[in-house]
Backbone as XML, in Angstrom:
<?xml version="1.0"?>
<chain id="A" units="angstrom">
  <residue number="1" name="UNK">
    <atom name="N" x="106.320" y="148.660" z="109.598"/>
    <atom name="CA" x="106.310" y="149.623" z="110.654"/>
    <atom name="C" x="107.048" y="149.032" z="111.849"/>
  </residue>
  <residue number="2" name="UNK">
    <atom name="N" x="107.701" y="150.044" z="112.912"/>
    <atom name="CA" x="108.657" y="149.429" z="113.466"/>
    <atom name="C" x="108.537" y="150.216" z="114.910"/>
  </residue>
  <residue number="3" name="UNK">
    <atom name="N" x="108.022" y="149.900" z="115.780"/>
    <atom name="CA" x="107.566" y="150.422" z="117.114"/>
    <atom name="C" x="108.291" y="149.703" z="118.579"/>
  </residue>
  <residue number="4" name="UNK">
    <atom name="N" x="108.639" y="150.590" z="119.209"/>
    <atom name="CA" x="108.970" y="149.665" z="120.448"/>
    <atom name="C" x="107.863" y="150.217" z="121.382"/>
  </residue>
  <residue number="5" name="UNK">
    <atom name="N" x="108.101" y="149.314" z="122.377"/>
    <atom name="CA" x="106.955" y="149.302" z="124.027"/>
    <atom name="C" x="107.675" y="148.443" z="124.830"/>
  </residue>
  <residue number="6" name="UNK">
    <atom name="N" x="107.772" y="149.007" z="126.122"/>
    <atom name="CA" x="108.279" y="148.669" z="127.423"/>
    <atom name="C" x="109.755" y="148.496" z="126.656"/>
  </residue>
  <residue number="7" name="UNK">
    <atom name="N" x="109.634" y="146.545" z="126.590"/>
    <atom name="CA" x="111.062" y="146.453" z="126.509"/>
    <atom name="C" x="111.408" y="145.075" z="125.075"/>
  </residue>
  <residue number="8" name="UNK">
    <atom name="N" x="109.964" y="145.484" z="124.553"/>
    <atom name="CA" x="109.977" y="144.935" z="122.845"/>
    <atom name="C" x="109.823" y="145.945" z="121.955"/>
  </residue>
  <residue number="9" name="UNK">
    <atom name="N" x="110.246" y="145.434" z="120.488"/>
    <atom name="CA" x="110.396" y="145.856" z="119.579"/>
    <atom name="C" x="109.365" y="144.912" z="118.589"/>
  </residue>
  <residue number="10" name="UNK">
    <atom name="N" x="108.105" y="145.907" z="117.961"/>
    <atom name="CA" x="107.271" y="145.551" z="117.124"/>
    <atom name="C" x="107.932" y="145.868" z="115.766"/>
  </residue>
  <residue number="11" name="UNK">
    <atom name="N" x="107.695" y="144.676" z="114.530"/>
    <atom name="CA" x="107.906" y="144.550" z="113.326"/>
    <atom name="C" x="106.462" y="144.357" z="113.033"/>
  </residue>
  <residue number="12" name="UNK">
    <atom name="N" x="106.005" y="145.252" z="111.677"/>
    <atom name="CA" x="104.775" y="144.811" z="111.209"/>
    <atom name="C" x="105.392" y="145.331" z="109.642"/>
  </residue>
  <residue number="13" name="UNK">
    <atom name="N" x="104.377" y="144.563" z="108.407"/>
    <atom name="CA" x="104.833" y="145.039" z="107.139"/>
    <atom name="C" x="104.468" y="143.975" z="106.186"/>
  </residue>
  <residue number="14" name="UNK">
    <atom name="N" x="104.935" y="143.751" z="105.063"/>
    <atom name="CA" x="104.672" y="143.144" z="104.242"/>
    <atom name="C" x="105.644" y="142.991" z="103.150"/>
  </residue>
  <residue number="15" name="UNK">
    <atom name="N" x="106.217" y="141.755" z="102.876"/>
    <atom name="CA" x="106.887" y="141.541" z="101.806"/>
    <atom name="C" x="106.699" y="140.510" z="100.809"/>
  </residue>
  <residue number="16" name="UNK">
    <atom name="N" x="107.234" y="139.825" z="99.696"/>
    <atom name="CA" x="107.392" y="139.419" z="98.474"/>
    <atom name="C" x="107.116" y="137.918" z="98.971"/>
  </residue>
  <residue number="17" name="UNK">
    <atom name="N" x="108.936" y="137.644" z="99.089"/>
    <atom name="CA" x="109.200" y="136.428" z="99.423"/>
    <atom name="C" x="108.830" y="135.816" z="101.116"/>
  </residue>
  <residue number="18" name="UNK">
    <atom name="N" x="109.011" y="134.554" z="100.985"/>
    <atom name="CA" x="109.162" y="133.764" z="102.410"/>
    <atom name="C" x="110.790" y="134.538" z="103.010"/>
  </residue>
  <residue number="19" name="UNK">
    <atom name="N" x="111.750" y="134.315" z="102.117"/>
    <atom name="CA" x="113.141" y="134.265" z="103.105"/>
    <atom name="C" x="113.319" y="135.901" z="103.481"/>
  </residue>
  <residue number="20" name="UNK">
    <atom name="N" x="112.160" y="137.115" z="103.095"/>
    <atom name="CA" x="112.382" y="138.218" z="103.575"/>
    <atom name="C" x="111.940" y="138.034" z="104.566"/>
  </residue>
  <residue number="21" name="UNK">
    <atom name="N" x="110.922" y="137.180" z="105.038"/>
    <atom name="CA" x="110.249" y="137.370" z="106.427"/>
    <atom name="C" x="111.074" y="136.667" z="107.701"/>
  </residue>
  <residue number="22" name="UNK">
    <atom name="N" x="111.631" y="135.742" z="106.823"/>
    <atom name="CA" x="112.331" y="134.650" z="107.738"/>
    <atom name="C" x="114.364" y="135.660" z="108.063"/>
  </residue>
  <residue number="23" name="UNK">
    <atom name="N" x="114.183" y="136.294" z="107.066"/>
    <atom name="CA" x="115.535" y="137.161" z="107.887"/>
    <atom name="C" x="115.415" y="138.766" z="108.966"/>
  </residue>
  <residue number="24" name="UNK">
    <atom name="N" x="114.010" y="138.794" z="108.241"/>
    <atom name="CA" x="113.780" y="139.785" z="109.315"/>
    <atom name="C" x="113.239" y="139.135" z="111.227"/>
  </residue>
  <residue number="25" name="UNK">
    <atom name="N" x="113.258" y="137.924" z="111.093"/>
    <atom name="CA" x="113.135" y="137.167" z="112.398"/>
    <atom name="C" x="114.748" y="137.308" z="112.725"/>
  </residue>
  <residue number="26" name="UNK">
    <atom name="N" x="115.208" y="136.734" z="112.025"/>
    <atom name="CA" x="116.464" y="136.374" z="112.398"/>
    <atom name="C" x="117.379" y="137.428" z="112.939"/>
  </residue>
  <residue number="27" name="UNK">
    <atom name="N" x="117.203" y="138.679" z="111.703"/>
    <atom name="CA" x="118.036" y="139.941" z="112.306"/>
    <atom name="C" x="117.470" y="140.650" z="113.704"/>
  </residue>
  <residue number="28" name="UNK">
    <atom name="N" x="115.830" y="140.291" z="114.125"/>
    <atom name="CA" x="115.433" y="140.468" z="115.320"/>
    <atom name="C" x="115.620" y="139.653" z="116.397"/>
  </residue>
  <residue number="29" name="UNK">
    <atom name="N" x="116.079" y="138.381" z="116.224"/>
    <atom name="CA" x="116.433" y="137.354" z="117.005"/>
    <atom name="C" x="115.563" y="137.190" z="118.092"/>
  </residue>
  <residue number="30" name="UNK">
    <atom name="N" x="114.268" y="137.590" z="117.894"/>
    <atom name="CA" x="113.032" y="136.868" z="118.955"/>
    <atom name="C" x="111.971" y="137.066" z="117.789"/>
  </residue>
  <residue number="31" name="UNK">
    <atom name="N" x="111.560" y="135.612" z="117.789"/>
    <atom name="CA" x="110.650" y="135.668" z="116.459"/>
    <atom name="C" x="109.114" y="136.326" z="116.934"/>
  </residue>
  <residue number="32" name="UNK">
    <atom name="N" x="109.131" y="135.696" z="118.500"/>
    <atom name="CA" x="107.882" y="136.349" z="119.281"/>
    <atom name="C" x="107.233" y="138.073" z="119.006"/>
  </residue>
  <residue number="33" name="UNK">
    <atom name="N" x="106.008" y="137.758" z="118.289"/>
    <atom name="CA" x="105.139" y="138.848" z="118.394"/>
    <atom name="C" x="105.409" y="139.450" z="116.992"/>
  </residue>
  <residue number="34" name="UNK">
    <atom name="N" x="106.872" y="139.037" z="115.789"/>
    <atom name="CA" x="106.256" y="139.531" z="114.725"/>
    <atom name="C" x="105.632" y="138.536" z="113.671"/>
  </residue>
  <residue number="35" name="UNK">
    <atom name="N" x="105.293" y="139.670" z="113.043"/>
    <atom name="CA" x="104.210" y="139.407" z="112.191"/>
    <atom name="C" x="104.475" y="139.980" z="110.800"/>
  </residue>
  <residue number="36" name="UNK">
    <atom name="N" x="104.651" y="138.840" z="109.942"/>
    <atom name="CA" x="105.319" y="139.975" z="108.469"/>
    <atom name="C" x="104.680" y="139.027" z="107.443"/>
  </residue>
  <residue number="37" name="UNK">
    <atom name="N" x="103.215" y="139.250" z="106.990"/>
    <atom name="CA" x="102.444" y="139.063" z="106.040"/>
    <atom name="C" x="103.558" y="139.116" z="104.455"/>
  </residue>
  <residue number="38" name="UNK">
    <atom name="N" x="103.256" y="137.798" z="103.843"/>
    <atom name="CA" x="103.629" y="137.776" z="102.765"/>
    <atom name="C" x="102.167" y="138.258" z="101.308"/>
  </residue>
  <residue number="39" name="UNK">
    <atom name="N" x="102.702" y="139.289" z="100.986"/>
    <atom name="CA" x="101.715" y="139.482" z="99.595"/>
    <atom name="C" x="102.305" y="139.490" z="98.550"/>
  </residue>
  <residue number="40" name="UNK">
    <atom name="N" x="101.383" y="139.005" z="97.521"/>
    <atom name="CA" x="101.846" y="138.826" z="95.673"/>
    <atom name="C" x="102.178" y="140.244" z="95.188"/>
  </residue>
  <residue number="41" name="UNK">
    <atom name="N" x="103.054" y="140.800" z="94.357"/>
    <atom name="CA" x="103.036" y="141.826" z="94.023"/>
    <atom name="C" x="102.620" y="141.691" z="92.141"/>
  </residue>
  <residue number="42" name="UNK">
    <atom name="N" x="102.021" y="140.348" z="92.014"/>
    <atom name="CA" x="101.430" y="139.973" z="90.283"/>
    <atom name="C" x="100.696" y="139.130" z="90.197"/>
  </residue>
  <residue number="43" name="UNK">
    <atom name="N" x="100.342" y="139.084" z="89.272"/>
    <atom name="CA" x="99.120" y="138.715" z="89.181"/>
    <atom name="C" x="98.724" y="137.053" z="88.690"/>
  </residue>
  <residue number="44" name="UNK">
    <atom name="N" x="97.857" y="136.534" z="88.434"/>
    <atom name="CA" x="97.898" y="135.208" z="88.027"/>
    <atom name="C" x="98.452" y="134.714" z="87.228"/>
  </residue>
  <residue number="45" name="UNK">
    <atom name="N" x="98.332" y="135.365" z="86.158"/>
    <atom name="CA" x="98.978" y="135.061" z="84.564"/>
    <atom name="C" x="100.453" y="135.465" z="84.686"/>
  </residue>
  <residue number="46" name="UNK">
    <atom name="N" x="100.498" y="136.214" z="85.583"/>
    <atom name="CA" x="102.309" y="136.203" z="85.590"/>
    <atom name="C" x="102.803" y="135.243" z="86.537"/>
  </residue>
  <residue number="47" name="UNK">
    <atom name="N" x="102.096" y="134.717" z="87.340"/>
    <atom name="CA" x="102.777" y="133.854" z="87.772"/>
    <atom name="C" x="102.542" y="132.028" z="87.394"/>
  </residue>
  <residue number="48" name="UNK">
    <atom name="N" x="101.554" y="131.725" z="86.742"/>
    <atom name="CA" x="100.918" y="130.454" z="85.800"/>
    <atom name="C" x="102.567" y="130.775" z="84.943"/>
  </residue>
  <residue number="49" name="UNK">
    <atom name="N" x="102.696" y="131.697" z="83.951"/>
    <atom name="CA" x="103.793" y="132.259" z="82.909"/>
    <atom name="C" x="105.188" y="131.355" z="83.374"/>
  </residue>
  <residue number="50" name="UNK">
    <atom name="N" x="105.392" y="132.031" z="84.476"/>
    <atom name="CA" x="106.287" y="132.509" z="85.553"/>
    <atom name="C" x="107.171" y="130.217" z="85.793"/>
  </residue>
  <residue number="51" name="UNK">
    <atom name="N" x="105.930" y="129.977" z="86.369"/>
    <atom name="CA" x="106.208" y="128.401" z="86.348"/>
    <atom name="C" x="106.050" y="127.013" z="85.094"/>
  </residue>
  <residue number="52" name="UNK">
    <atom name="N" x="105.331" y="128.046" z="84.168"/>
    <atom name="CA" x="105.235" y="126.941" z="82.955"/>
    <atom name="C" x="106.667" y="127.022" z="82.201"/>
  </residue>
  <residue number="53" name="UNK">
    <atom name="N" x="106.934" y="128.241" z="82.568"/>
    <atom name="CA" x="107.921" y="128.434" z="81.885"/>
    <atom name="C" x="109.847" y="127.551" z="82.215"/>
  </residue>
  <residue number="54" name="UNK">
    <atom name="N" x="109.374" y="127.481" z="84.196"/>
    <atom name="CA" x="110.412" y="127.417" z="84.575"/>
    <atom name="C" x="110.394" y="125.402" z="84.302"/>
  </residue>
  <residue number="55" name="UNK">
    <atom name="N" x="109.398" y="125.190" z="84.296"/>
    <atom name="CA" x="109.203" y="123.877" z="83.588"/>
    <atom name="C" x="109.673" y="123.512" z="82.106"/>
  </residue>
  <residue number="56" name="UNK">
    <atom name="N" x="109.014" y="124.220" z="81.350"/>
    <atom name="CA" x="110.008" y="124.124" z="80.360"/>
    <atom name="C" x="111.607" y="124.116" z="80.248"/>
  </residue>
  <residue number="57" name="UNK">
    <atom name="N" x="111.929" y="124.908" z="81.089"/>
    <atom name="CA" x="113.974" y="124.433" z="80.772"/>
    <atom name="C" x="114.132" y="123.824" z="81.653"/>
  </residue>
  <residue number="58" name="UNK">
    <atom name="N" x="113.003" y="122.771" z="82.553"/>
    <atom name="CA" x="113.788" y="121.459" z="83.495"/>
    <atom name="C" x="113.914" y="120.391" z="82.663"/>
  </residue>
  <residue number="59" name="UNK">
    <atom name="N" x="114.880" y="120.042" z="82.515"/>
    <atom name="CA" x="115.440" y="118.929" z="81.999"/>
    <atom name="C" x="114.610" y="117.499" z="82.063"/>
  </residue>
  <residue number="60" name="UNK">
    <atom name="N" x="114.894" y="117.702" z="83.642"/>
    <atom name="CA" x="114.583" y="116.521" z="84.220"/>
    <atom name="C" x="112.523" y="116.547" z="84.441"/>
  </residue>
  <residue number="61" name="UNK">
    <atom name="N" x="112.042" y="117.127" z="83.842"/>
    <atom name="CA" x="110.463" y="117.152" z="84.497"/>
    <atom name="C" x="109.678" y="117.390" z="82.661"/>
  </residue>
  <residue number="62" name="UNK">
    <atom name="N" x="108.726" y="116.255" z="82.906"/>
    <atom name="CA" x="108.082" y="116.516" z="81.177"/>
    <atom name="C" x="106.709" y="117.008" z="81.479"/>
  </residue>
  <residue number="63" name="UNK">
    <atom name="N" x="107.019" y="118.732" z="81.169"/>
    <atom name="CA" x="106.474" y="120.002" z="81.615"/>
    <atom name="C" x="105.221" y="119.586" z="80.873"/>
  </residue>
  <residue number="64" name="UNK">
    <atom name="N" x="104.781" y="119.047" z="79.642"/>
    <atom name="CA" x="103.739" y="118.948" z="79.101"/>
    <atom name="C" x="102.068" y="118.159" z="79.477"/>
  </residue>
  <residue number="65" name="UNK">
    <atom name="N" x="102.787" y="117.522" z="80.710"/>
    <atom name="CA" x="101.698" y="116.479" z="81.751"/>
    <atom name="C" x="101.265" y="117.240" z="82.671"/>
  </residue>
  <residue number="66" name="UNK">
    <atom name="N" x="101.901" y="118.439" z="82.687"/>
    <atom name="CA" x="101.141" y="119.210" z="84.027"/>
    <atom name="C" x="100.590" y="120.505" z="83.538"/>
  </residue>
  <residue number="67" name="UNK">
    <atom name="N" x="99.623" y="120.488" z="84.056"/>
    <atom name="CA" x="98.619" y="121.838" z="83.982"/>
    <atom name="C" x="98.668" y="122.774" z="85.156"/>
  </residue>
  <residue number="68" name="UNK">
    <atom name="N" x="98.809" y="124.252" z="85.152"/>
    <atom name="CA" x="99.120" y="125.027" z="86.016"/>
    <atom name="C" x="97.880" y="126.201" z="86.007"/>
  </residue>
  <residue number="69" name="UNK">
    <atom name="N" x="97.344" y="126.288" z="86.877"/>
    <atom name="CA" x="96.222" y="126.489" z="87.954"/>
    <atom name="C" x="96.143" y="127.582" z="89.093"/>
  </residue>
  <residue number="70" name="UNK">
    <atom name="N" x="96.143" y="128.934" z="88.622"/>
    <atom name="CA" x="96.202" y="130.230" z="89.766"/>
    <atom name="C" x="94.998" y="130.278" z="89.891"/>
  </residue>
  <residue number="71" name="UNK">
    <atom name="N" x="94.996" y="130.444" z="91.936"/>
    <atom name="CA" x="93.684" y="131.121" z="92.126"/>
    <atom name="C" x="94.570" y="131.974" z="93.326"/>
  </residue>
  <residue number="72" name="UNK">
    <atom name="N" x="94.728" y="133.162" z="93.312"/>
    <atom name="CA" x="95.243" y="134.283" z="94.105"/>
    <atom name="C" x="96.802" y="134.482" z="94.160"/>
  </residue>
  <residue number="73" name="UNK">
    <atom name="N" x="97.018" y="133.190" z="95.758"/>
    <atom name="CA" x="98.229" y="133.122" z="96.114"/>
    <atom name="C" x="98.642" y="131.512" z="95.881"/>
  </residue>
  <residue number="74" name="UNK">
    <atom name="N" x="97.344" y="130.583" z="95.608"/>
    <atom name="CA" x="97.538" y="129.147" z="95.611"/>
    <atom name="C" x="97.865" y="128.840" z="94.079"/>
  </residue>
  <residue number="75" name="UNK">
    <atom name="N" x="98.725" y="127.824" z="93.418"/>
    <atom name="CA" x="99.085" y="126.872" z="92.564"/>
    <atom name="C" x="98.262" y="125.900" z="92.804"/>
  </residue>
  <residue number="76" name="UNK">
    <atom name="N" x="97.912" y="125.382" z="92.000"/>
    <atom name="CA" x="96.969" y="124.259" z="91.971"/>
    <atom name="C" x="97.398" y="123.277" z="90.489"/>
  </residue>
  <residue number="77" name="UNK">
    <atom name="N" x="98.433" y="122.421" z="90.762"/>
    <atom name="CA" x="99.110" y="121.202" z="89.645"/>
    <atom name="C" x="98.308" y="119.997" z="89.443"/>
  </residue>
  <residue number="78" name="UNK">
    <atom name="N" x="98.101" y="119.724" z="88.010"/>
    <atom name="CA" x="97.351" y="118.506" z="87.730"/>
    <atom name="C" x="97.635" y="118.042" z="86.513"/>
  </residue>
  <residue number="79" name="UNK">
    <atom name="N" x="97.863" y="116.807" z="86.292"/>
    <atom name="CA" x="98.475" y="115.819" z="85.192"/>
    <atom name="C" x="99.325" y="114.786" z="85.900"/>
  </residue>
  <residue number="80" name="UNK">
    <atom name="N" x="100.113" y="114.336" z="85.421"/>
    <atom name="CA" x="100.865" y="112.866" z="85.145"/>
    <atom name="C" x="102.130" y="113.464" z="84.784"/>
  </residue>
  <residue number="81" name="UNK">
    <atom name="N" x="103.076" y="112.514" z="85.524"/>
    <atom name="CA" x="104.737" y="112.688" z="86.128"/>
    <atom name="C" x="104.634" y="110.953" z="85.682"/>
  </residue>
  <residue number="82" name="UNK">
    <atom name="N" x="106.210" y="110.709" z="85.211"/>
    <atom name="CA" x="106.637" y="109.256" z="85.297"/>
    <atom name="C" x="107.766" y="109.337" z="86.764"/>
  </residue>
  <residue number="83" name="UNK">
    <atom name="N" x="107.695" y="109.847" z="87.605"/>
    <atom name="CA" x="108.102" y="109.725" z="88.631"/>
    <atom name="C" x="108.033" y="110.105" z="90.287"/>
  </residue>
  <residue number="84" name="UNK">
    <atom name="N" x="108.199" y="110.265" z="91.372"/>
    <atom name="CA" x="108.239" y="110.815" z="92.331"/>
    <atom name="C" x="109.123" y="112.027" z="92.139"/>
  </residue>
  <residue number="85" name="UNK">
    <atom name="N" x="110.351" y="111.452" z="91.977"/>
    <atom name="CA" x="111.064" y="112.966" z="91.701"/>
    <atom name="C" x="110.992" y="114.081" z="90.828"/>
  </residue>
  <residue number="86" name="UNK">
    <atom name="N" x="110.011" y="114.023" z="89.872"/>
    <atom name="CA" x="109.305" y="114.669" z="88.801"/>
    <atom name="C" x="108.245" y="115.200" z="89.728"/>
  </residue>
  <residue number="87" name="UNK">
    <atom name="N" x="107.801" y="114.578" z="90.140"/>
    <atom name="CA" x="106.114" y="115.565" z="91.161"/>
    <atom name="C" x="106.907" y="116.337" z="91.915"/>
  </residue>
  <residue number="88" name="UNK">
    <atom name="N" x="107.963" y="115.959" z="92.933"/>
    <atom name="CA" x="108.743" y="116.737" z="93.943"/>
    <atom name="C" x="109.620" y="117.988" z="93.598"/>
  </residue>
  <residue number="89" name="UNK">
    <atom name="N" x="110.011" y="117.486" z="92.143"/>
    <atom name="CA" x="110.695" y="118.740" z="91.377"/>
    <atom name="C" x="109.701" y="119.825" z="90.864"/>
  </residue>
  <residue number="90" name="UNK">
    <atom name="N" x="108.209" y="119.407" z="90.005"/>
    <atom name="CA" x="106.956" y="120.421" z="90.158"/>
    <atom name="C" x="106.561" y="121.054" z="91.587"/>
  </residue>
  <residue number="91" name="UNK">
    <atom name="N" x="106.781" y="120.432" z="92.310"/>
    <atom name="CA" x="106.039" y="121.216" z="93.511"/>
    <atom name="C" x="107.162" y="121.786" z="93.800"/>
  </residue>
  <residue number="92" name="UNK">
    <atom name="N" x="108.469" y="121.866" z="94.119"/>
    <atom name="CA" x="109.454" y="122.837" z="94.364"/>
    <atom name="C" x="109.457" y="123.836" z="93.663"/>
  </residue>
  <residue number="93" name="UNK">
    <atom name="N" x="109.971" y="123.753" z="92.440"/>
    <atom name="CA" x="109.587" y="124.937" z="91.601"/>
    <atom name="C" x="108.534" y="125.993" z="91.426"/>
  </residue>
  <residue number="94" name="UNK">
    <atom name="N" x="107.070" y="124.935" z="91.579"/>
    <atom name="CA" x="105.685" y="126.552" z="91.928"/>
    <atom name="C" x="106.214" y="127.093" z="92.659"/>
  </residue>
  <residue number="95" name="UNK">
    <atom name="N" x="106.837" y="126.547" z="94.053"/>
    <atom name="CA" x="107.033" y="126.935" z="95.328"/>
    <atom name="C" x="108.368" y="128.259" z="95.130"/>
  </residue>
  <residue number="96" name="UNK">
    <atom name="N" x="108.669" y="128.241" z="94.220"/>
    <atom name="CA" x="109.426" y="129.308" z="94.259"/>
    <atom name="C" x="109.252" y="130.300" z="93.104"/>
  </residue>
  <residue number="97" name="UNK">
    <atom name="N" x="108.246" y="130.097" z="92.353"/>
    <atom name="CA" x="107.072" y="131.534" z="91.853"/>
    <atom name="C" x="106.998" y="132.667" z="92.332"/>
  </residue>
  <residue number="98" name="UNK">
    <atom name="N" x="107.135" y="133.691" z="92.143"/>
    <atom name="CA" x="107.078" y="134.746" z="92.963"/>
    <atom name="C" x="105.261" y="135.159" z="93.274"/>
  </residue>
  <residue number="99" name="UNK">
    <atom name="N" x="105.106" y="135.377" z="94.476"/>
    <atom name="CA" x="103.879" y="135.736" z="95.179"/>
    <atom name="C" x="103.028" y="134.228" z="95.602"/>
  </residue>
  <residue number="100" name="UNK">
    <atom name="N" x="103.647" y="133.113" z="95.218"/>
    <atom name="CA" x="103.305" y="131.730" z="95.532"/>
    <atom name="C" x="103.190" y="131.607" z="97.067"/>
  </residue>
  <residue number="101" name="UNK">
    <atom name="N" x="102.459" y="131.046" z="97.608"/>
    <atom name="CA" x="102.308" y="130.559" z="99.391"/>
    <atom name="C" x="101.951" y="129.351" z="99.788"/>
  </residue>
  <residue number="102" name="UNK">
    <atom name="N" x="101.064" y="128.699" z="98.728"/>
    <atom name="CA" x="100.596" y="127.647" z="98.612"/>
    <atom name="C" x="100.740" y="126.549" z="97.620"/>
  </residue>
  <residue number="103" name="UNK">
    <atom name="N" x="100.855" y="125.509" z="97.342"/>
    <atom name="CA" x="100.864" y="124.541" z="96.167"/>
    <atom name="C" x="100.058" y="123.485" z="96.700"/>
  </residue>
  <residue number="104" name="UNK">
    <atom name="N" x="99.094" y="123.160" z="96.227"/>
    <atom name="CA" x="98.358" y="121.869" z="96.009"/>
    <atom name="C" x="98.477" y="121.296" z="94.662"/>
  </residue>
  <residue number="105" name="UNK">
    <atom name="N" x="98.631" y="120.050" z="95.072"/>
    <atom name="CA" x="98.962" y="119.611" z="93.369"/>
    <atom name="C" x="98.079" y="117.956" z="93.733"/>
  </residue>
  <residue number="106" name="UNK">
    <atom name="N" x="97.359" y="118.096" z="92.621"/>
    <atom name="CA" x="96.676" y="116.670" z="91.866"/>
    <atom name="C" x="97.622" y="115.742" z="90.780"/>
  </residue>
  <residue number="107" name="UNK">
    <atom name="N" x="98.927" y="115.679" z="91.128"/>
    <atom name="CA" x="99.815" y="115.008" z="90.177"/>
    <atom name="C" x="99.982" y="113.583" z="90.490"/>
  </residue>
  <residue number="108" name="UNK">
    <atom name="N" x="99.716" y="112.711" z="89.216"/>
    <atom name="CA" x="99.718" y="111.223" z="89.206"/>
    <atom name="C" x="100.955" y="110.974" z="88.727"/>
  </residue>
  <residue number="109" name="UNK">
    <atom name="N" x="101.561" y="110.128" z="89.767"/>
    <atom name="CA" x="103.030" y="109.089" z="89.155"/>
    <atom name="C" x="102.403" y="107.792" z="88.201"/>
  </residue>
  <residue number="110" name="UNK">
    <atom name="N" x="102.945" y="108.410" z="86.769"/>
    <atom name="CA" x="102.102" y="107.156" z="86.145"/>
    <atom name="C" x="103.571" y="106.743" z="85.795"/>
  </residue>
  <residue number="111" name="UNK">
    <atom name="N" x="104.057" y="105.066" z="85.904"/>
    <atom name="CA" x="105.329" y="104.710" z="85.958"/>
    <atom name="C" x="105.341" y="103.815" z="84.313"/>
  </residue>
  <residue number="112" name="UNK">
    <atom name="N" x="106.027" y="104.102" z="83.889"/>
    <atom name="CA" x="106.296" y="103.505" z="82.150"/>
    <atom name="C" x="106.885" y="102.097" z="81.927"/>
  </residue>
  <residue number="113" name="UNK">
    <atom name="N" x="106.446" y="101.154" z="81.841"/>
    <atom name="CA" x="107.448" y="99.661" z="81.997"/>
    <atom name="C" x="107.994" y="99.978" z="80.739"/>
  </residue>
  <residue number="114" name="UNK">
    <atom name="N" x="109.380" y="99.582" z="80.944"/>
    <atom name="CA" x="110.249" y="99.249" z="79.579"/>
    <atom name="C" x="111.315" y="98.068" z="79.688"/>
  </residue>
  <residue number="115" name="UNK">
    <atom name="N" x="110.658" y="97.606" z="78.298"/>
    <atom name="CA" x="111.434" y="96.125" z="77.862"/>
    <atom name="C" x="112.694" y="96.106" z="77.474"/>
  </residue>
  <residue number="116" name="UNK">
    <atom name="N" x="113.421" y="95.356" z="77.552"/>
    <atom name="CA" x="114.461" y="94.939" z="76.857"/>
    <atom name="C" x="114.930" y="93.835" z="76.019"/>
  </residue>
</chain>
């Protein structure tokens, strides 16, 4: 909804993503006073789906150590990564789940010695 008074312009509404909210600041160019609630438009299992899946075709991340965890709008990750950049690459990816807002993750860097 889209209202003016005196000599502002009110934005109120609701969308999907983060970067809809963050361009509707921008195309208003005073971030002051709006307010643009992000909501899920699916449901848990589509979005658990949604990131196990996008784990599976990362190359670089061994999707099988992590367990994926909906409660609403939060991700909740838990298992074992052989790296930092493996946890950082899981938490990016929930993070771009659709209806995602939150990620907490319980992920252990368990590091592998190898001999030569």
């Amino acid at each position: 909804m889209v209202f003016a008074e005196d000599v502002y312009i009110h934005l109120s509404g609701q969308v999907s993503w983060d970067y809809q909210r963050k361009l509707a600041q921008l195309i208003l160019q005073d971030p002051l006073g709006i307010r643009i609630e992000i909501v899920p438009k699916t449901n848990a299992n589509i979005i658990e789906s949604q990131i196990t899946k996008a784990y599976e075709r990362l190359a670089g991340l061994e999707a099988k150590g992590i367990r994926v965890q909906v409660d609403g709008d939060t991700v909740q990750l838990k298992g074992r990564v052989h790296s930092f950049k493996e946890r950082e690459l899981a938490d990016k990816t929930a993070y771009k789940a659709l209806g995602v807002r939150y990620v907490q993750h319980d992920i252990v860097v368990q590091y592998y010695a190898e001999f030569f």
